[in-house]
C-alpha positions in Angstrom: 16.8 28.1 -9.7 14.0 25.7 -10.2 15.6 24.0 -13.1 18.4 21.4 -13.6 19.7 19.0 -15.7 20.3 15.5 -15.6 22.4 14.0 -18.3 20.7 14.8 -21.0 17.2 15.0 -18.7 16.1 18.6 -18.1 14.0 18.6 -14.7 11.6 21.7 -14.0 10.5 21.6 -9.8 6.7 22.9 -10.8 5.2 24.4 -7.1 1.4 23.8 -6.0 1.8 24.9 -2.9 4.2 24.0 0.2 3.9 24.6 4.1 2.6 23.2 7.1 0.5 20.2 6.5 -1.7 20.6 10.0 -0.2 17.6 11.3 2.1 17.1 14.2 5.2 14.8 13.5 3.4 12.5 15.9 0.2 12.6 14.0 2.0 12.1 10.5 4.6 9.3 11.6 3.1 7.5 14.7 5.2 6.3 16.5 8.3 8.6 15.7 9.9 9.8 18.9 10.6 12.8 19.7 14.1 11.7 20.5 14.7 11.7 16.6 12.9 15.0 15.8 15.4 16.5 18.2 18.5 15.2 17.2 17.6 16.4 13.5 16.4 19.6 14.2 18.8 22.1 12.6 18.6 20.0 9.3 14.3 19.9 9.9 13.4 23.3 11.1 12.4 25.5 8.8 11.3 23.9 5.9 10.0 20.8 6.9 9.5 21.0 10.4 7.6 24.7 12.0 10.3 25.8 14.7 7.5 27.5 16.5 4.2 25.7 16.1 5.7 22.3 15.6 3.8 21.5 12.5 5.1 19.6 9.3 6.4 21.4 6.1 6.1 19.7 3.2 5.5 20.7 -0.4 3.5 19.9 -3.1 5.1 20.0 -6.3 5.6 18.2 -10.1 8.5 17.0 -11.6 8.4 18.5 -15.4 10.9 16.5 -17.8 11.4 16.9 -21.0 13.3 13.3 -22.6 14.0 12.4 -26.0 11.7 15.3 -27.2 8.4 14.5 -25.1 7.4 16.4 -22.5 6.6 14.3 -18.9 4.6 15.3 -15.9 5.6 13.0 -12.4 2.6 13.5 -10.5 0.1 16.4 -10.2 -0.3 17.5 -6.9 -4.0 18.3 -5.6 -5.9 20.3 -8.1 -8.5 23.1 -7.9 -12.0 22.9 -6.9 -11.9 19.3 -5.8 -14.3 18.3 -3.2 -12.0 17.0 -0.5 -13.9 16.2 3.1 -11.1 14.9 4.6 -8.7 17.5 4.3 -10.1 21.0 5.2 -7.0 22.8 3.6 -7.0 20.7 -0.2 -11.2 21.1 0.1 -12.0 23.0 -3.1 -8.0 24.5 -3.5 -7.4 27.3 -5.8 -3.7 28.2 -6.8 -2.0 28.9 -9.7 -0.4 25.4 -10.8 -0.9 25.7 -14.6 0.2 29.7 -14.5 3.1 28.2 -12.8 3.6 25.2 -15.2 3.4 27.6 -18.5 6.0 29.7 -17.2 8.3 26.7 -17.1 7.1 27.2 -20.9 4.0 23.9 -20.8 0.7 24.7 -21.9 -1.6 21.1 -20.8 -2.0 20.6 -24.6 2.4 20.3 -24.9 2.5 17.4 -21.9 3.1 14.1 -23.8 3.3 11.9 -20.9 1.8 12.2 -17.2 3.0 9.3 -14.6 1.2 9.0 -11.2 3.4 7.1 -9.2 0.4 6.2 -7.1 -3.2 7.4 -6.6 -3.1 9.3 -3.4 -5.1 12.4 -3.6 -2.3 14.5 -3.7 -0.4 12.6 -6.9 -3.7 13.4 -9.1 -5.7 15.7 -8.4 -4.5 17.8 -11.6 -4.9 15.0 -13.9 -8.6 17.0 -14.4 -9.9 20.2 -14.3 -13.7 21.2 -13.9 -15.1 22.6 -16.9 -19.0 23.8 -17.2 -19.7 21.1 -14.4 -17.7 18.5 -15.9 -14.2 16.9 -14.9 -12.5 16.9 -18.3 -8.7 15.2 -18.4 -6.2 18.5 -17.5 -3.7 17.6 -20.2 -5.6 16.0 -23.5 -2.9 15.1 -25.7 -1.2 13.2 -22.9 -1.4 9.4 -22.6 -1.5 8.9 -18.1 0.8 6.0 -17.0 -1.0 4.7 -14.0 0.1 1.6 -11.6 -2.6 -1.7 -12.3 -2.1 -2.3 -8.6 -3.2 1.2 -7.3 -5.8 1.2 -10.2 -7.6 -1.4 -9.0 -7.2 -1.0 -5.3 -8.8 2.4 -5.1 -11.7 2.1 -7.3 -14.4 2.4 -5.0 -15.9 -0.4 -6.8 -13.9 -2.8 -5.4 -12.7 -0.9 -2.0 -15.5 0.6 0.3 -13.2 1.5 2.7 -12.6 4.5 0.6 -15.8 6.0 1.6 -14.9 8.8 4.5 -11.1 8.4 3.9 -8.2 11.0 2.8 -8.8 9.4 -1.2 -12.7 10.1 -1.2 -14.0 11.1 -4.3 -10.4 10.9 -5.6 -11.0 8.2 -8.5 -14.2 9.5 -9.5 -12.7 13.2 -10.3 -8.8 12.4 -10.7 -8.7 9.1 -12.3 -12.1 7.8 -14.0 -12.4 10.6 -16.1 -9.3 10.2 -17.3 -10.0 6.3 -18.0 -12.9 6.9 -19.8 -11.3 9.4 -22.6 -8.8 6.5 -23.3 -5.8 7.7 -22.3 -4.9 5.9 -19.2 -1.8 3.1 -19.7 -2.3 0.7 -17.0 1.2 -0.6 -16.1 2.8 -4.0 -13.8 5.9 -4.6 -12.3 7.8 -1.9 -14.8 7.6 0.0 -17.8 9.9 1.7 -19.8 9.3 5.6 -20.8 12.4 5.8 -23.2 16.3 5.4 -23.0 16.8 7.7 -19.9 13.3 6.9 -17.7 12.1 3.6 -16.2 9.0 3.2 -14.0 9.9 0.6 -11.2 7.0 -1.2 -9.0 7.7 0.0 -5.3 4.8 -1.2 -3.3 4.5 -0.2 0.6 3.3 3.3 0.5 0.3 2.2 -1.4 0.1 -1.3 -3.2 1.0 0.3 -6.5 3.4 3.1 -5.5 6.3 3.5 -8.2 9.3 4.9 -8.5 10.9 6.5 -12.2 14.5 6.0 -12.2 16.5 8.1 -14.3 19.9 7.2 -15.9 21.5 9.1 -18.0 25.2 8.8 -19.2 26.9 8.4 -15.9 24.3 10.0 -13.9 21.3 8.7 -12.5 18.2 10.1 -10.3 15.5 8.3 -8.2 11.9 10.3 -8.7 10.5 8.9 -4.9 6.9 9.6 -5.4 6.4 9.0 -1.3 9.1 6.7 -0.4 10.3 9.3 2.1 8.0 12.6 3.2 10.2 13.9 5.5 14.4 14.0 6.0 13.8 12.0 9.3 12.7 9.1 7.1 16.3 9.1 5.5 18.1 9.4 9.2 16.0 6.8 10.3 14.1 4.6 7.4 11.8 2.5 9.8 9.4 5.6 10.2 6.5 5.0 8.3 4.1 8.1 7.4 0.4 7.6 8.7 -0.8 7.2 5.0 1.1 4.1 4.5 -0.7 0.9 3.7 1.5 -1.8 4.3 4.0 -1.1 7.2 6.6 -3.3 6.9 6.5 -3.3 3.0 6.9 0.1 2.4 10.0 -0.3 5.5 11.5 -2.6 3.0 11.0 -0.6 -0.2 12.5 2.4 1.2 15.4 0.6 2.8 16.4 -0.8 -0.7 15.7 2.4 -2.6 17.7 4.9 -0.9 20.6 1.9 -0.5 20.3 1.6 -4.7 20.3 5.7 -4.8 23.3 5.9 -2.4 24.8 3.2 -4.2 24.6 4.9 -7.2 25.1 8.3 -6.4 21.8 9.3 -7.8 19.8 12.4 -7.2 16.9 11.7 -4.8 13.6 14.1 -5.8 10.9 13.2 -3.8 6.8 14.7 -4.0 7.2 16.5 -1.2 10.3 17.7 0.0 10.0 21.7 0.8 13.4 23.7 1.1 15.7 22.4 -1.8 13.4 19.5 -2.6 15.7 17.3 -4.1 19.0 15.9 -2.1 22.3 13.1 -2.5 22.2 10.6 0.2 24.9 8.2 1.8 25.0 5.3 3.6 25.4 5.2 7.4 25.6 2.6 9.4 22.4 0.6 8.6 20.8 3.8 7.3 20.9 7.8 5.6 23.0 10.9 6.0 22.3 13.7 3.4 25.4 13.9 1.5 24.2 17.2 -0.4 20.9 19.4 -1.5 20.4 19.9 -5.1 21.4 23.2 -6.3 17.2 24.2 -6.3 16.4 27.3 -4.7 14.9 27.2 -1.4 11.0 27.2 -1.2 
């Protein structure tokens, strides 16, 4: 089952691809013991965690909801036939993410509403598509709620850094394009979709990383973007990925959002969670237990 419902949300897990990432827990959280991966290992090994080769699982997926009658993409994974020099594996990717999003019945021209939660090269890269040479927006009747924050910081125009780095090239296929047809929606601090969704600031990660919170009735969800890449980072929030721009900030936002999501007994669906990709979590102590998958079939 890739499909559930929440209140009166109906949220579609849409697959890119998932398996190992080529990184070592080490490489992707420095600074992680191996006393943690250890303890966790029956809940990390298989699907995020290789029990033999020792390489992180993780998945790369959309959230498709459909919400008062529109139709709303929550990131878009890496796209196809990007030119990506950091990342041998995403370097000019080919899979079948629109075949897979029109069986969940969404053609690019029925998406009303695409959120990036932030502008890491694997949240856009399906925001285009290349078509006779040219990077043309993936979804053109969609309006593309992007954070000002992450906007601004990784337009290489104002960040030089970028040059050589996992987001190269990123902005000028993935988000300019986009931008220049007029259909980007630059957003601060938070921004309401409708009556059920709410885009929430949640800077750490990335200075513009978001969160869309989801309330619904009495039920609520937490889309987490990358608040947490691995179930290690809800057994012990103070691990930080390598990708992370601001330690100790995206320590705090993470602490806080999986408290409010525990608190509230709210589904927790991050990008990029393999297995049953979504999960219910509880306090303990000063941090996480899983208290339940979602009902999602295993990858």
């Amino acid at each position: 089952m890739d499909e559930i419902k929440i209140g009166d949300v109906t949220v579609t897990r849409v697959e890119e691809t998932h398996g190992p990432v080529g990184m070592t827990p080490e490489q992707f959280f420095p600074g992680s013991p191996e006393r943690a991966w250890a303890e966790h290992r029956e809940v990390l090994v298989p699907d995020h965690l290789g029990a033999d080769d020792g390489i992180v699982r993780v998945a790369m997926q959309t959230w498709l909801l459909r919400s008062e009658g529109r139709t709303i993409l929550v990131d878009t994974g890496v796209g196809n036939d990007k030119t990506r020099p950091a990342v041998e594996g995403w370097d000019h990717l080919r899979t079948d993410y629109l075949g897979n999003l029109e069986r969940s019945g969404v053609r690019p021209e029925d998406v009303d509403l695409v959120v990036n939660t932030h502008l890491h090269v694997d949240h856009v890269g399906w925001n285009t598509r290349l078509r006779d040479g040219v990077w043309e927006p993936t979804f053109p009747n969609a309006t593309y709620l992007v954070p000002k924050a992450d906007f601004e910081f990784w337009n290489p125009a104002n960040n030089s850094a970028i040059a050589g780095g996992v987001n190269e090239n990123v902005f000028e296929d993935s988000v300019a394009p986009v931008h220049a047809n007029g259909q980007v929606l630059l957003w601060e601090d938070s921004h309401v979709i409708d009556a059920n969704l709410r885009l929430e600031a949640a800077p750490g990660h990335t200075p513009g990383s978001s969160v869309v919170k989801l309330a619904s009735g009495s039920e609520r969800a937490l889309f987490a973007g990358d608040l947490v890449h691995t179930p290690l980072q809800v057994f012990e929030p103070g691990h930080n990925s390598c990708f992370c721009e601001d330690a100790e900030g995206a320590r705090r936002t993470r602490g806080a959002l999986l408290g409010w999501a525990a608190d509230h007994h709210a589904l927790v669906l991050p990008a990029h969670f393999g297995g049953h990709s979504a999960l219910h979590v509880e306090r303990r102590g000063a941090a996480f237990a899983i208290a339940a998958w979602a009902p999602f079939t295993r990858y």
